[in-house]
N, C-alpha and C positions, 0 to 999 in steps of 0.2 A: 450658729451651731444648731442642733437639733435640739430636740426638748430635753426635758431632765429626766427623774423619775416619776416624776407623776403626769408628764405631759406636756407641761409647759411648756412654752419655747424660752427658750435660753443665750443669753449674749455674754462672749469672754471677748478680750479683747488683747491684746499686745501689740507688736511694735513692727515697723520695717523701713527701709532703707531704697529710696528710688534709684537705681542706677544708671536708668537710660531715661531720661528727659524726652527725647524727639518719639519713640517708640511707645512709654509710658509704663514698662519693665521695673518692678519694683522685687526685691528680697524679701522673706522672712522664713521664718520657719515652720515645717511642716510642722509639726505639732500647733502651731499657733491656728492653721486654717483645718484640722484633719475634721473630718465630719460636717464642716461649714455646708448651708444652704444657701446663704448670701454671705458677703464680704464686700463689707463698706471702709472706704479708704478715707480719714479725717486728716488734711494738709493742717499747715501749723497757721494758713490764713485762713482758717476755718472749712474750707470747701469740703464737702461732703462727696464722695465719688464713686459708684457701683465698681468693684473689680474682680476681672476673668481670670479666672485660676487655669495659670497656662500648664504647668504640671508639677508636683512635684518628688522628691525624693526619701520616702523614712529614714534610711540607713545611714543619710547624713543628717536628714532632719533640716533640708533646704526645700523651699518652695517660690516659684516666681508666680507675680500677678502683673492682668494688666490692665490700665485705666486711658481712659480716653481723656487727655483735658489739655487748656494749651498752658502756657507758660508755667513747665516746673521746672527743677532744677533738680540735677542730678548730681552725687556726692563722688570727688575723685577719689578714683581707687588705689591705695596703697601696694606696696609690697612686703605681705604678711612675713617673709623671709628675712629681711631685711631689720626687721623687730629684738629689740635685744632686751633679755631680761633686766627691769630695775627701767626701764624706757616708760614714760610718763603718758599714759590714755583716756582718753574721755567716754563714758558711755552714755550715749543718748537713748530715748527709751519713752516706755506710759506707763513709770507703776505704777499699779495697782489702780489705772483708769484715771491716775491725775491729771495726764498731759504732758507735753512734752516737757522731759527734763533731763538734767547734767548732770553726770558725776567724776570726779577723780580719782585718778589710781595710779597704780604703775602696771606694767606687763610684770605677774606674780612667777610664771613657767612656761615654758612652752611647751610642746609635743607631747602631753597629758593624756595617755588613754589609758584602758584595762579598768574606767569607770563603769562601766553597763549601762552608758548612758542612749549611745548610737550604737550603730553595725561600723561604722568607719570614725575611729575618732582619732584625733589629732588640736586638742586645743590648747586654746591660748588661755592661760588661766589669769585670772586678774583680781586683783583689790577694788577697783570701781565697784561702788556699789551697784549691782543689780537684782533685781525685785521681780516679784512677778507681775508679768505685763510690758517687761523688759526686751520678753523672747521675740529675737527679730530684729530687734533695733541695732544702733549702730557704734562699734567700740574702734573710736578713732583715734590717730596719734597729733602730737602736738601742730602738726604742720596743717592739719585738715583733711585727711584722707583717712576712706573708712580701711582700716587692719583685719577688723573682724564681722562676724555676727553674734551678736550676743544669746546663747542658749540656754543655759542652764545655771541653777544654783546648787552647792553641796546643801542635800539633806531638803527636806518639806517645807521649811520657812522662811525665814525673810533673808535680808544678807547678812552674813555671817564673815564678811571678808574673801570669799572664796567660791568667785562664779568662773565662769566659761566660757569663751568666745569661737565660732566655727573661721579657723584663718579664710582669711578673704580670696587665698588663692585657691583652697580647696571650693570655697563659695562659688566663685567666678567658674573653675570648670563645667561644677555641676550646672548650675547656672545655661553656660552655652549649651551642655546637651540638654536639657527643658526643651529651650527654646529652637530648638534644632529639629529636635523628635518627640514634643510633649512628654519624655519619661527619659529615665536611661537604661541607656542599652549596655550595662554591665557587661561585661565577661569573665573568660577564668582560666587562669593558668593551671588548673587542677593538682595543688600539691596540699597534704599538713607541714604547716609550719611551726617551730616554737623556738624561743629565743636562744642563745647561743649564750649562755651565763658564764663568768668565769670556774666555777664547779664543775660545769658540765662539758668543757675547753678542757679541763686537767683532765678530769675521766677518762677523754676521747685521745689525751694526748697531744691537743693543736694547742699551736703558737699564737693564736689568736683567740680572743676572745668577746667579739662583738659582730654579730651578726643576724641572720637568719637561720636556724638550720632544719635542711627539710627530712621529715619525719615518711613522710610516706608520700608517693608521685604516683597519679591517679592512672590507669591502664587508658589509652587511646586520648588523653588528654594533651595539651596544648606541652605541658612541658615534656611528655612521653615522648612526644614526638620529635623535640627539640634535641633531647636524650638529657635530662635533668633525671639522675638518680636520688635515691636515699642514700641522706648520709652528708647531702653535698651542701654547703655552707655558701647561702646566698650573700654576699658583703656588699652587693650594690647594684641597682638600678636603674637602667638608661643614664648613667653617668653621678647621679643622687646616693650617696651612702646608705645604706641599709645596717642599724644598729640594731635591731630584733624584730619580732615577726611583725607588730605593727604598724612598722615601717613600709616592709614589704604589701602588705597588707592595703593599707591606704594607697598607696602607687597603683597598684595592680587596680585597687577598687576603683579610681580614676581613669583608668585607659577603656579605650572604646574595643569594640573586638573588629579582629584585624589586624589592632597596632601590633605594632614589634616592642616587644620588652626585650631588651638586650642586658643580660643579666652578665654579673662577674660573680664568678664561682670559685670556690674553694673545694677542690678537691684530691685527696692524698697527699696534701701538700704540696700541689701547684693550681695557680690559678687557670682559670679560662674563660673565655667570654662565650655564651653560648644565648644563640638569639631564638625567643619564642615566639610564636606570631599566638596572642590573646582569641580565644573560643569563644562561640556562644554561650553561655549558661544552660547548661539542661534545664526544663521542669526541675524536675526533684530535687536539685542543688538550689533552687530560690530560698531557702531558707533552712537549707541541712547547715550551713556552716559561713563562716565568716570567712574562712581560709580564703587565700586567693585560689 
């Protein structure tokens, strides 16, 4: 990283997860390399390794590297889905610059967001201890496959029972577009979304009460054009349920622009499917809103 306050040069250090052995594609987290001027990679057989920061993402807080060297080994990938609360994990990791180490846990929650942690969040929340120096590293289930990336702790200190894991599937997305286009290439279905509460179901009237509901649809935008109104109750996703706007939200942040998000709507009391084809991102929308 770069110097500190006074000049100096400065080294932090954390954790990450090789996924591609033949390529030499490794995870961790943006935050772990943000500001880096060099990024040296330390294997568990000691090897010391320069690595190319291929590109990576703030909003999820994923970054891929890459190193040249022969015989690694890379960690099989799970299905973060698949994961059931009370399910037994491992997190490997460097706190606090030890080295590498274990912990045990169990999967605490899933689908964890409205922390202010990321711009896209969706975690896996767990008991394994994790520390700092953690961030990056690998939160595996009993069989041996990595589930998550480990990100974050509640609050400024050490563990407290209650850290974070970025699922492995939102990892691996981000992840291919890196590696695809150095960055990603966001889009946006141009609507505000806010959750669909049972309060806010009585108010309105609807027999439903779990979803998306869109507050206002942006003029000349990807769903204007679809004809997504206000008012209209997103319940689901290219086939993926939508329970509130984070939902939505992380789907949408995931899809490249182009794709078709084929939404199931709720509106006046019947359904419809009505399919968008995902936008560019303007300028001025890179950082006005999280909304999709």
């Amino acid at each position: 990283p770069q110097g500190d306050e006074y000049g100096q040069p400065a080294a932090a250090v954390g954790s990450g997860v090789i996924v591609d052995a033949e390529n030499g594609y490794i995870i961790t987290n943006h935050h772990v390399i943000a500001h880096a001027d060099e990024i040296m990679v330390t294997l568990t057989d000691r090897r010391q390794l320069p690595a190319t920061l291929i590109g990576s993402d703030p909003e999820t807080d994923i970054a891929v590297l890459q190193v040249e060297a022969d015989n690694l080994t890379a960690i099989e990938q799970g299905d973060s889905e698949r994961m059931n609360v009370g399910d037994f994990v491992v997190a490997i990791g460097n706190p606090f610059g030890l080295g590498q180490t274990v912990t045990l846990g169990i999967v605490s929650a899933k689908g964890r967001s409205g922390l202010g942690i990321e711009g896209y969040e969706d975690f896996i929340q767990t008991d394994a201890s994790i520390n700092p120096g953690n961030s990056g590293g690998a939160l595996i289930s009993l069989s041996g496959d990595v589930i998550g990336i480990n990100t974050a702790i509640l609050g400024n200190q050490g563990n407290i029972g209650i850290g974070f894991a970025i699922p492995i599937n939102m990892a691996s997305s981000i992840m291919d577009q890196i590696i695809e286009h150095g960055s990603i290439q966001r889009g946006l279905l141009g609507i505000n979304i806010q959750d669909l509460t049972p309060g806010l179901a009585d108010a309105l009237g609807l027999a439903i009460a779990e979803g998306a509901l869109v507050a206002r649809v942006f003029p000349d935008s990807a769903a204007h054009e679809a004809g997504v109104l206000d008012g209209d109750i997103v319940m689901s996703i290219n086939g993926e349920p939508v329970m509130g706007a984070s939902d939505l939200r992380n789907a949408v942040g995931l899809m490249r622009v182009g794709e078709t998000a084929s939404l199931e709507v709720f509106r006046n009391g019947t359904p419809m499917v009505i399919d968008a084809v995902i936008k560019a991102r303007p300028v001025s929308a890179q950082t006005a809103s999280f909304d999709p």
